[in-house]
N, C-alpha and C positions, 0 to 999 in steps of 0.2 A: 637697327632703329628702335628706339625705343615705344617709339606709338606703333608698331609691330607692321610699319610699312604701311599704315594707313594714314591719307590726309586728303583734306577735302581738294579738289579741284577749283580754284578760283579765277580761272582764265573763262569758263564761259559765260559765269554769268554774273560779269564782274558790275554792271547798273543795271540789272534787271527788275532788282526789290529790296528792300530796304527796311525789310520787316521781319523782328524773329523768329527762328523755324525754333522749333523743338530737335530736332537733329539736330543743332549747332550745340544747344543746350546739353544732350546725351554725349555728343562728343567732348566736348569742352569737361563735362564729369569725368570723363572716361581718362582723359589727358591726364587730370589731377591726379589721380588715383594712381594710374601709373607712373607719375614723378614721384609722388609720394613713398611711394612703394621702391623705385631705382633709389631714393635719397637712404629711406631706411637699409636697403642690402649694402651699401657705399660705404654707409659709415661702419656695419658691422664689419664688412671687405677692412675696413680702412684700422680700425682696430687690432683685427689679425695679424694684418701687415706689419704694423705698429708691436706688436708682441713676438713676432719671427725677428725681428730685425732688431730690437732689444735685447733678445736674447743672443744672437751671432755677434753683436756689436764688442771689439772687444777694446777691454780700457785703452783711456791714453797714457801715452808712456811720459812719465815724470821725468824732466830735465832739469838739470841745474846749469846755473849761470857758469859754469866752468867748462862746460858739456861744447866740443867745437856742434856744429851741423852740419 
């Protein structure tokens, strides 16, 4: 899980109040942060990948129109 298996409970006190806690506020930062954070490792991940697989890639083979298949 990426929110490291933390999330709030919202079955008990689903009309109880309706008014902003500060805990929503700290969590909801904390959330961004760590998207933030999986988006940047992803794309570096996604790079690497992109440079292994570049490198193994091997040409295409040039055919002529005379060539059966």
């Amino acid at each position: 899980m990426i929110n490291l298996g933390c999330h709030p409970n919202v079955r008990e006190n689903m009309n109880s109040s309706t008014e902003d806690s500060p805990g929503m506020e700290q969590f909801l930062k904390t959330i961004k942060e760590i998207r933030s954070g999986v988006e940047t490792v992803l794309k570096k991940t996604n790079e690497v990948m992109k440079k292994k697989w570049d490198t193994k890639k091997k040409p295409k083979v040039k055919q002529k129109s005379s060539n059966l298949v």
